[in-house]
VOPAGU-2260 file (C-alpha; in pm, 1 decimal, decimal comma):
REM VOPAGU-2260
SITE   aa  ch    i         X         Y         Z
SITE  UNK   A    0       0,0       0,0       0,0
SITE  UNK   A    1     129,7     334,3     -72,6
SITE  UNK   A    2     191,6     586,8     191,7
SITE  UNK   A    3     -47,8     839,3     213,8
SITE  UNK   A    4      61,8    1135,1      86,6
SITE  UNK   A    5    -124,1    1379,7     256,6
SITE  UNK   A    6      17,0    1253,6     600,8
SITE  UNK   A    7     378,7    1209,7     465,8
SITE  UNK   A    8     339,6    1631,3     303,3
SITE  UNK   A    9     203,0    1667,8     665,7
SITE  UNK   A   10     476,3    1520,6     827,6
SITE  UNK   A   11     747,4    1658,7     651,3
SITE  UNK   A   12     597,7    2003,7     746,4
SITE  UNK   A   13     603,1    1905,9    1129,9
SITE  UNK   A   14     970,1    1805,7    1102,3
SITE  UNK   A   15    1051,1    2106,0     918,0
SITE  UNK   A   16     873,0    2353,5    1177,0
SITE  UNK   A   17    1084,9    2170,6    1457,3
SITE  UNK   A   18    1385,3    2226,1    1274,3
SITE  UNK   A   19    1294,2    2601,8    1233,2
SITE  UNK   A   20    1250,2    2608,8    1611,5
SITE  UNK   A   21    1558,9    2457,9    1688,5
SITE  UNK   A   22    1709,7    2736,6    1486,4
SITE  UNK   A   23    1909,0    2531,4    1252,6
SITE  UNK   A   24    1938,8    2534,4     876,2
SITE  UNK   A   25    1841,7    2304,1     629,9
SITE  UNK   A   26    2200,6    2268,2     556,4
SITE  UNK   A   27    2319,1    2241,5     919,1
SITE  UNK   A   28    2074,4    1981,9    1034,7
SITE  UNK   A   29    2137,5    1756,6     743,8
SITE  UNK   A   30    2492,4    1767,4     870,4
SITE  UNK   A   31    2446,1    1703,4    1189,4
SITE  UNK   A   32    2285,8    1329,3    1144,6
SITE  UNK   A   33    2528,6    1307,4     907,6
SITE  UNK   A   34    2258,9    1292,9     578,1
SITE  UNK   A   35    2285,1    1454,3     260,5
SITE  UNK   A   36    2125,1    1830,0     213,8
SITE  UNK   A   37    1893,1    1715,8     -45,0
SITE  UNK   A   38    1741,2    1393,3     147,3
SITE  UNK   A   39    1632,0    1582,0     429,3
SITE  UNK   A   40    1475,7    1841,6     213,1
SITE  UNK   A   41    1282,1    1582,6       7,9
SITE  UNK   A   42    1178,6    1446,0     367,3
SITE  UNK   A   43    1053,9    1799,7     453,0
SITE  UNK   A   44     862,0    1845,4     135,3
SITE  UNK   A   45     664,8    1516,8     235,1
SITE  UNK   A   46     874,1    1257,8     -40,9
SITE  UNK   A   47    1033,6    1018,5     227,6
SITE  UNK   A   48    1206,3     811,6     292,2
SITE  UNK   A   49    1105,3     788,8     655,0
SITE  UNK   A   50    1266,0     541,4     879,4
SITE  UNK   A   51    1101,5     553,9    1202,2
SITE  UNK   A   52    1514,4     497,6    1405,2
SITE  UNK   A   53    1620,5     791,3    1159,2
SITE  UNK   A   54    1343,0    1037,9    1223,3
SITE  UNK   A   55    1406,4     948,8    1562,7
SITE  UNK   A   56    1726,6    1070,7    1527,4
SITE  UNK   A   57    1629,6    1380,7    1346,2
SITE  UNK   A   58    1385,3    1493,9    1649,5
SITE  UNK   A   59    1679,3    1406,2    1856,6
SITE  UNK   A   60    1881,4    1681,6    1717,3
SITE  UNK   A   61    1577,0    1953,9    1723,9
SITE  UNK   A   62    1534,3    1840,2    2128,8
SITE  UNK   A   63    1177,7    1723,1    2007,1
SITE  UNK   A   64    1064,0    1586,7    2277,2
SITE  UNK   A   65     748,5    1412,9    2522,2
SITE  UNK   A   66     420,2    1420,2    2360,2
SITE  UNK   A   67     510,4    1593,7    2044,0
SITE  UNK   A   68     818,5    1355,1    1998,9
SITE  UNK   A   69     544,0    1025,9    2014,1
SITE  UNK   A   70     304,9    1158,2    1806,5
SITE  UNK   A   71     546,9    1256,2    1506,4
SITE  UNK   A   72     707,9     909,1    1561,6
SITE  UNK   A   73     366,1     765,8    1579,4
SITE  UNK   A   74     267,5     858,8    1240,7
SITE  UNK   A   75     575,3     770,9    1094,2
SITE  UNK   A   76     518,3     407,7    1175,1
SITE  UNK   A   77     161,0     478,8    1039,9
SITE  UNK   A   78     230,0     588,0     699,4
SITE  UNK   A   79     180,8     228,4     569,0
SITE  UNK   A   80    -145,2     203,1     766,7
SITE  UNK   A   81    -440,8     247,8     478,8
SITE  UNK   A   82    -761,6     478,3     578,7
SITE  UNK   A   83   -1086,4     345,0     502,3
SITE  UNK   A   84   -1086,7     612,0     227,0
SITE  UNK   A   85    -828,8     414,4      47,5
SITE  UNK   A   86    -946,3      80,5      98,6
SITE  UNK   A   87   -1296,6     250,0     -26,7
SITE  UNK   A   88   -1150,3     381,9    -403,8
SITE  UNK   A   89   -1287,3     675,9    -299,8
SITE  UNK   A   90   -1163,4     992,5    -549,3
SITE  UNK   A   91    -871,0    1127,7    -495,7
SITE  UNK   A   92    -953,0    1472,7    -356,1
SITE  UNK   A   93   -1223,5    1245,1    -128,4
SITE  UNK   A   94    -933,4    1072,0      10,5
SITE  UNK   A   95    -732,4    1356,1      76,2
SITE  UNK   A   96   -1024,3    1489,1     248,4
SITE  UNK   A   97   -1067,4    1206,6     448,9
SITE  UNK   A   98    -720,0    1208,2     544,6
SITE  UNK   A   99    -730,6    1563,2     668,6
SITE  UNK   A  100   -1056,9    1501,9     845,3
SITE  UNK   A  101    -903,3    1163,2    1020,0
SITE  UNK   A  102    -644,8    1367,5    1200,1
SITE  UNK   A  103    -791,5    1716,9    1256,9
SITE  UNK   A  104    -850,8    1783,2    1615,6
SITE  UNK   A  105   -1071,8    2081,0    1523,7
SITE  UNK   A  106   -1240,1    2151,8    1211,9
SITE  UNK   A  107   -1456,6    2485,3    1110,1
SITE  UNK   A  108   -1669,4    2554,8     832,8
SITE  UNK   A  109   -1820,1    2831,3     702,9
SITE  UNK   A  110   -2157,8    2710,2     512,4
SITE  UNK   A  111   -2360,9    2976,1     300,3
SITE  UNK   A  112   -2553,7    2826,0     131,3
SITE  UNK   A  113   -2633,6    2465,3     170,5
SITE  UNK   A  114   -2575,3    2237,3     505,9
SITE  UNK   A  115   -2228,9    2124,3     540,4
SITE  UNK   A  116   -2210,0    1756,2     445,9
SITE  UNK   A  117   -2061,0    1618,6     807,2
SITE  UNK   A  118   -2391,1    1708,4     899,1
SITE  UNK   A  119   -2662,9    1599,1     617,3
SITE  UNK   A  120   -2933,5    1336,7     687,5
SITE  UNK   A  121   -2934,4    1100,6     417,7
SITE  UNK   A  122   -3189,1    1259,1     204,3
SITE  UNK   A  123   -3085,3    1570,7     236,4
SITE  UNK   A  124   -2760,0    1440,8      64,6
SITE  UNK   A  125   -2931,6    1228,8    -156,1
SITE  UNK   A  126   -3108,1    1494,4    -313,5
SITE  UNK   A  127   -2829,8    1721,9    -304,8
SITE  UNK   A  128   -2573,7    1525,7    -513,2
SITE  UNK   A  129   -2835,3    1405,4    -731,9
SITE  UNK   A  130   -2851,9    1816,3    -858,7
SITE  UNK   A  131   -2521,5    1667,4   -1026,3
SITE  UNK   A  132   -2642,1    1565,3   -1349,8
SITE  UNK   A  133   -2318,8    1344,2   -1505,0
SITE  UNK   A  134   -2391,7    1121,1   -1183,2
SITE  UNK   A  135   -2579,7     781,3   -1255,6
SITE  UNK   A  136   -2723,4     608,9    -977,3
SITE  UNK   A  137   -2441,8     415,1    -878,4
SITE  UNK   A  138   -2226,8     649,3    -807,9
SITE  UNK   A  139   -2496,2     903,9    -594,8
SITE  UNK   A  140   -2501,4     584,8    -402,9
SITE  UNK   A  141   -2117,9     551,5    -344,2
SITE  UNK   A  142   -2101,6     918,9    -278,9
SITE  UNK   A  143   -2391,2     876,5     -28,2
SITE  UNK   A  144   -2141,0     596,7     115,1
SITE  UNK   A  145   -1871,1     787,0     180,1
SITE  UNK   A  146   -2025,8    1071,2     320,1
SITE  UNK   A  147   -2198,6     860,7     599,4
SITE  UNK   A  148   -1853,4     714,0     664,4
SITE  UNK   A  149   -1644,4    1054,9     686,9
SITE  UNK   A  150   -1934,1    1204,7     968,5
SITE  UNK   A  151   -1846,7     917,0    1204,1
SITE  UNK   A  152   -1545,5    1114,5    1286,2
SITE  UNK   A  153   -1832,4    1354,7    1491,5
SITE  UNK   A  154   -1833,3    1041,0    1706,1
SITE  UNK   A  155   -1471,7    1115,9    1824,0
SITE  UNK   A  156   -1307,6    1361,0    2029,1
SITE  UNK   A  157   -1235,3    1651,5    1694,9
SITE  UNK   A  158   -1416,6    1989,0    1788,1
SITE  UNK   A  159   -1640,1    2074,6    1532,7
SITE  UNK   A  160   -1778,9    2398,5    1474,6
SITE  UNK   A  161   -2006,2    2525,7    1194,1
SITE  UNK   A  162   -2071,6    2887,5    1113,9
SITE  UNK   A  163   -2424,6    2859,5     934,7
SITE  UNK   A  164   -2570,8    3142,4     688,2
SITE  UNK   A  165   -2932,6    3183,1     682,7
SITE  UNK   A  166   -2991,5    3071,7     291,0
SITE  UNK   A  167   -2853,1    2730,6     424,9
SITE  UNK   A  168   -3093,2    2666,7     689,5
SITE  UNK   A  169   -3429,2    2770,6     452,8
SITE  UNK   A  170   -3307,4    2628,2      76,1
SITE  UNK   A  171   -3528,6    2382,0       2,5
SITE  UNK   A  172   -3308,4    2063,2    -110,7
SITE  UNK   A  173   -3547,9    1746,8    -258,1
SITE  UNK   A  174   -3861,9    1879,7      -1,2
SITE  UNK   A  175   -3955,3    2087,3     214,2
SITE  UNK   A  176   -4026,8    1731,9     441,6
SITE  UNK   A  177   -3682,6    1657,1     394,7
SITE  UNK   A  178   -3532,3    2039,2     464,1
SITE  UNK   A  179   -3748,2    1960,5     812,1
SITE  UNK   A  180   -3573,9    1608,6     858,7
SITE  UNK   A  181   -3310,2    1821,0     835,8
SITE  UNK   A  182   -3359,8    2098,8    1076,0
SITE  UNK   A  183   -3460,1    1858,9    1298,6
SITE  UNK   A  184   -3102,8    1628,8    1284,7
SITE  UNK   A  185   -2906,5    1944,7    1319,9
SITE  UNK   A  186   -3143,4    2056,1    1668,1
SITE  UNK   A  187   -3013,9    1681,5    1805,3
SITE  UNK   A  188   -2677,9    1689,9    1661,8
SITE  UNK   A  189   -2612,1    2051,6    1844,1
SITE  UNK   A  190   -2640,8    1878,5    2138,6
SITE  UNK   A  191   -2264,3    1677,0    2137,7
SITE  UNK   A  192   -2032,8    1870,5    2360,8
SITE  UNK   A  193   -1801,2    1889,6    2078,3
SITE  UNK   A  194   -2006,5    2014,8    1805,1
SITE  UNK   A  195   -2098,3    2436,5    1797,9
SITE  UNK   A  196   -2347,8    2553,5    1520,2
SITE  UNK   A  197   -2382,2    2937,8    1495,0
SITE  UNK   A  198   -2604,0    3096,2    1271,8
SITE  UNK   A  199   -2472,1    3423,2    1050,4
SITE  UNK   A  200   -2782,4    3613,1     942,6
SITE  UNK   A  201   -2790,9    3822,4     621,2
SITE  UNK   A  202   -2722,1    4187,3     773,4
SITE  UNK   A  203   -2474,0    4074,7    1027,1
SITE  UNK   A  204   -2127,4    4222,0     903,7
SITE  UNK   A  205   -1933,7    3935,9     709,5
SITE  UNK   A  206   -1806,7    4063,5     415,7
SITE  UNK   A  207   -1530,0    3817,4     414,7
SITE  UNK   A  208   -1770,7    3554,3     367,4
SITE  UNK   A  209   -1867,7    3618,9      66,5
SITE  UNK   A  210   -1581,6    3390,1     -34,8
SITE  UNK   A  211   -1784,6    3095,5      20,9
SITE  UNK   A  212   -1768,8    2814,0     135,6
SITE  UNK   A  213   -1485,6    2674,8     350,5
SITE  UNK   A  214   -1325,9    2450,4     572,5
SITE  UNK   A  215   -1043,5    2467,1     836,7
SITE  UNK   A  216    -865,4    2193,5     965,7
SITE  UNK   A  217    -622,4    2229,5    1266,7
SITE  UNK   A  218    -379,4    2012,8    1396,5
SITE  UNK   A  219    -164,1    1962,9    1662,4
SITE  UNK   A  220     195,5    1907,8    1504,7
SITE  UNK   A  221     155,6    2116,9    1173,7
SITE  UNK   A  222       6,3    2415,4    1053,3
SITE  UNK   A  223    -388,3    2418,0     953,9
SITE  UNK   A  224    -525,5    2333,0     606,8
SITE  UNK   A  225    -781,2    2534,0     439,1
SITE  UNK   A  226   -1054,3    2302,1     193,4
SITE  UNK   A  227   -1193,6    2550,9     -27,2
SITE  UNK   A  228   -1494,0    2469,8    -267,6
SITE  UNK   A  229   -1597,4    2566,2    -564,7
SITE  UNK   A  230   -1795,1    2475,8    -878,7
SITE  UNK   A  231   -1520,9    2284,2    -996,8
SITE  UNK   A  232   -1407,2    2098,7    -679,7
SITE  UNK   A  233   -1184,8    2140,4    -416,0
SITE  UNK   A  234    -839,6    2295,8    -357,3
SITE  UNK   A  235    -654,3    2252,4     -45,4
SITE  UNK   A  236    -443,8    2592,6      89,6
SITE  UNK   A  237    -203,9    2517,8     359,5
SITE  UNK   A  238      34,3    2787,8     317,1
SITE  UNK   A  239      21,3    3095,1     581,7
SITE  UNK   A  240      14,3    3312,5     319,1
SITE  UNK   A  241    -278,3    3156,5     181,2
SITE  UNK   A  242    -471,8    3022,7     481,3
SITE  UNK   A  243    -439,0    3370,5     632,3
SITE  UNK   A  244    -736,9    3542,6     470,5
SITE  UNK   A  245    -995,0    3240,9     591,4
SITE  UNK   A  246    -839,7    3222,4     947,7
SITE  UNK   A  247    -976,7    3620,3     921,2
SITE  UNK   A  248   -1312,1    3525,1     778,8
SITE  UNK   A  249   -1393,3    3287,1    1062,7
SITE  UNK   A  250   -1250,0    3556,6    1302,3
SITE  UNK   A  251   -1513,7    3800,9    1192,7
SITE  UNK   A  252   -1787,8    3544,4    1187,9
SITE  UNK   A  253   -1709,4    3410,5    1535,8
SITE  UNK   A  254   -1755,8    3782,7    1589,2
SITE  UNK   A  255   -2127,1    3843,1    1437,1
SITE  UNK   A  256   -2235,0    3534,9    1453,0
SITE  UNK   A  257   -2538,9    3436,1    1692,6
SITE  UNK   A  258   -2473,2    3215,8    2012,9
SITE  UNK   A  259   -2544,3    2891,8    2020,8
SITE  UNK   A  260   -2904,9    2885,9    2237,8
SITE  UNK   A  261   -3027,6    3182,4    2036,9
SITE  UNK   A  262   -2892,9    2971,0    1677,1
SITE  UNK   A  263   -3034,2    2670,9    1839,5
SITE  UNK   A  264   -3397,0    2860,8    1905,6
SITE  UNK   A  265   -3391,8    3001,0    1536,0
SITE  UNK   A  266   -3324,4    2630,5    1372,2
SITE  UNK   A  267   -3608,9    2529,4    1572,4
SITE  UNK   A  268   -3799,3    2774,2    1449,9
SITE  UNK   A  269   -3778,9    2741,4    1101,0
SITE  UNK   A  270   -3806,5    2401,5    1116,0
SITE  UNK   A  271   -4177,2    2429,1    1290,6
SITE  UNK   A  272   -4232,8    2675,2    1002,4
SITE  UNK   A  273   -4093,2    2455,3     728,8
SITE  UNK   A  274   -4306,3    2131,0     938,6
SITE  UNK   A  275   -4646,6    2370,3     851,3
SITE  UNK   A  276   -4606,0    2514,6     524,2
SITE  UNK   A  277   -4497,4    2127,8     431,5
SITE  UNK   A  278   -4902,9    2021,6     596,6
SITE  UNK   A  279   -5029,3    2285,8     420,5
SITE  UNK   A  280   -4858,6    2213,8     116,4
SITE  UNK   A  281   -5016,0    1772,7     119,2
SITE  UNK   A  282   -5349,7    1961,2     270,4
SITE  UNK   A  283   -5348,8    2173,1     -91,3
SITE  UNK   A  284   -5263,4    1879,4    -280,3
SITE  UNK   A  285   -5540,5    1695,7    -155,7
């Protein structure tokens, strides 16, 4: 199985931010466990090799050590390990996803427009990736799949926290039954200890979010990684330079946003709104 190259990129970042705190140079460090300057900057760029005795080593020299020291180690002995995502054939910006998701100990979305997928019921996501028209049946089912499988990770111990605009909680995706369903799974869901929904309304200041949609995804040994969408996929920033700007959008929204008992009041709301005009709507038909 082939290392997973979204934890090897992340590792080689986590041994290269230990080095800079060390205050050594690429050059120097390679010297002093005796490697040459270009193997430990393909290491730090995520290409390997990694040798768990070696890395050891390496941390060694940077006086890496306690916690942070296992957990680097820890992964390096876990590269070979395949996620479910991999054993899955999921796509491959799914699996890098996945991957990120997997080890995040806090993630934080911005959603606009539509309810994040961690948290759709399985209608609600039915009928949203069926407005995908290239996607037969099969594979609206596989996505369905994997999407069940990547919100178990709600289950754990990652803080989750969702920024929700207004449009999101009121578009009507498949029915207005199912936008109820809906309402109703995110009023249990905002329950967990470790999950926060916040609702942004429409005159609340947020101009940065008119980006869009967004996720951040923190860890504890490397910097955080931005998932960006847009109408032709994802792209992942994780960069300062470019995962500034969103760390300042969710800044600002944390800001405006409602708490969490008045967001959790308004979803309930709207969803004994959405419950009536939906009787109204069968009373009609009849």
């Amino acid at each position: 199985m082939a290392k997973s190259k979204v934890k090897a990129k992340r590792l080689g970042a986590a041994l290269r931010q230990s080095r800079e705190s060390a205050g050594l140079s690429l050059r120097d460090a390679a010297e002093g466990v005796g490697w040459d300057f270009n193997r430990l900057h393909r290491i730090e760029k995520g290409q390997g090799p990694y040798n768990p005795e070696e890395i050891s080593g390496l941390l060694g020299l940077y006086r890496v050590t306690g916690d942070r020291r296992d957990r680097i180690l820890a992964t390096v002995r876990s590269l070979d390990e395949p996620g479910w995502w991999e054993l899955a054939g999921v796509t491959k910006t799914m699996g890098a996803l996945a991957d990120y998701e997997n080890d995040a100990q806090k993630i934080t979305q911005w959603a606009p427009m539509l309810i994040p997928g961690l948290l759709q019921t399985m209608d609600y996501a039915r009928a949203a990736i069926q407005f995908d028209p290239n996607l037969d049946a099969a594979s609206v089912e596989a996505r369905l799949t994997v999407r069940v499988r990547r919100q178990q990770i709600l289950k754990g111990d990652v803080e989750y926290r969702v920024f929700l605009g207004l449009t999101a909680l009121k578009a009507t995706v498949g029915s207005r039954e199912i936008l109820a369903r809906q309402l109703a799974a995110l009023l249990n869901i905002g329950q967990q200890d470790n999950i926060t929904l916040r609702v942004v309304l429409p005159e609340a200041d947020a101009r940065g979010a008119l980006l869009g949609p967004f996720s951040v995804l923190e860890f504890d040994e490397w910097q955080p990684v931005v998932d960006v969408e847009n109408l032709r996929g994802t792209v992942f920033l994780d960069t300062e330079e470019h995962t500034g700007i969103y760390l300042g959008v969710l800044s600002q929204l944390n800001a405006v946003a409602l708490g969490e008992t008045e967001s959790m009041r308004l979803i309930e709301r709207l969803k004994e709104e959405v419950e009536g005009s939906a009787d109204e709507q069968r009373v009609a038909q009849v």
